[in-house]
Structures are given as structure tokens and as C-alpha cells.
N, C-alpha and C positions, 0 to 999 in steps of 0.2 A: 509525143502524145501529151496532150495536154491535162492538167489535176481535174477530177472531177467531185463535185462536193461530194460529202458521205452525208448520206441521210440516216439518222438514229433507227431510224425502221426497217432499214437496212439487214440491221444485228435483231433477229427474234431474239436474243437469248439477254439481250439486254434490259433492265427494269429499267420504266420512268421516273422511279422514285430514285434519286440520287442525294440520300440525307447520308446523316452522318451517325452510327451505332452508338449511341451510349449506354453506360450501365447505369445504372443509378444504385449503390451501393450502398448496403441496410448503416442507419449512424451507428457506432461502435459508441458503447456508452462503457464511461469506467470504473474498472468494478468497484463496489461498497469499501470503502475502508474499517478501518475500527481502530478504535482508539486503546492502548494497553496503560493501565491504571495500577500503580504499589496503594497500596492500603497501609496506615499506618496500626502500628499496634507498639505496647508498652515493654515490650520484651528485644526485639531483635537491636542490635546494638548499631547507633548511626553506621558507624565503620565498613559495618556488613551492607548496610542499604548503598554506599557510596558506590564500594565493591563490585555492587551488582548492576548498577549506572553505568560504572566503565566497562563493566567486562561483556553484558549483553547486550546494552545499546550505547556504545562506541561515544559512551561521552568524556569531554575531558574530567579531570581532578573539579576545575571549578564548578561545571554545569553539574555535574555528578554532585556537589555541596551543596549549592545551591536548590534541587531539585527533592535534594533528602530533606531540608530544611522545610520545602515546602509542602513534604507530605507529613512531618513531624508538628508540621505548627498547623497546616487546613484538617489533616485529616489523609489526603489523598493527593495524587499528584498524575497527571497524563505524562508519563515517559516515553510515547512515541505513537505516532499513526501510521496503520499499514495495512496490505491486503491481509485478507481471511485467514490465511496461512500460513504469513510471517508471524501476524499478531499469537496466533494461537502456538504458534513452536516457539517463542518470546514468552510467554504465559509459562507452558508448561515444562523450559529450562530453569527462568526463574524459580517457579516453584519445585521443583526439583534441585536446586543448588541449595536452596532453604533448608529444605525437609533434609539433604544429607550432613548440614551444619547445625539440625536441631536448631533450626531457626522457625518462630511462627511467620513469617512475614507472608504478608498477602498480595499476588500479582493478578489481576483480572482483564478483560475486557469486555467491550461495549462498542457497539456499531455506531458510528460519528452520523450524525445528522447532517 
């Protein structure tokens, strides 16, 4: 017996439209950073700012010198950028490792532009 063509009209249950599904998916946009900022002040003793350089945000001996130096001579120094939630548990250790050394030192942040 010989093939006979198939006609598409054949199949009711088949659509004309043979495109292809896509999604178009919302752009994921990333979230706010912020920036965590040591304040200088006349009292807390280099040593302890270094301290707090290595021990909260994982810097070496040098960067940690370095970065004391620079909030000891401008005033203020960015010691790290991060989401909403690092930044602010980084804020609120620092200040708490402070406050239990009787240290005044000042840790803050500021949403990065």
C-alpha cells in the first residue's frame, strides 16, 4: 500500500501556530550595597583599631595598618562594602567589641551610591 501525504487538517487537535514558548523573565537587579565606615576619635588606641581590621573584616597585618592610618590622619576610612545585613552585623560587632574594651571607637554605615 502505498504512503499517503498527511494533511495538517487532518489532526483537529493540532494548532497553526507552531512558535516557540518563551518566558521573558523580570531583570533581577542587585541589591543596595553599603558601605561600613571606622570614625576616628582621640581616645581608642591604634592597636585596637588594627585589631578590629583583622578580626572583623579579614584583613591582613598590613591592610589593617594601613587603613588605621587612614582613618587616624582623614578622619574616617571605608573598611568594607556589603549587603544590608553584613554591613549592619559588621557595624553592630564592631561596636560591641568596643564598648566591651571601653573603647569609644565609632563604626557606621552608609548606602554606596
Amino acid at each position: 500500500m502505498p504512503l499517503q501525504p498527511v494533511m495538517m487538517s487532518q489532526y483537529p487537535d493540532d494548532d497553526a501556530d507552531t512558535g516557540v514558548l518563551t518566558k521573558t523573565r523580570p531583570k533581577t537587579k542587585r541589591p543596595p550595597r553599603y558601605k561600613v565606615l571606622l570614625l576616628n576619635d582621640d581616645y581608642t588606641p591604634m592597636e585596637f583599631v588594627v585589631m578590629v581590621l583583622e578580626r572583623f573584616f579579614s584583613m591582613t597585618h598590613a591592610e589593617a595598618f594601613d587603613i588605621m592610618l587612614t582613618v587616624h590622619k582623614k578622619g574616617l576610612a571605608v573598611v568594607g562594602v556589603f549587603t544590608h545585613e553584613i554591613a549592619e552585623t559588621k557595624v553592630a560587632q564592631v561596636m560591641d567589641f568596643a564598648g566591651r574594651h571601653q573603647h569609644p571607637l565609632q563604626c557606621t554605615m552608609e548606602k554606596e551610591e
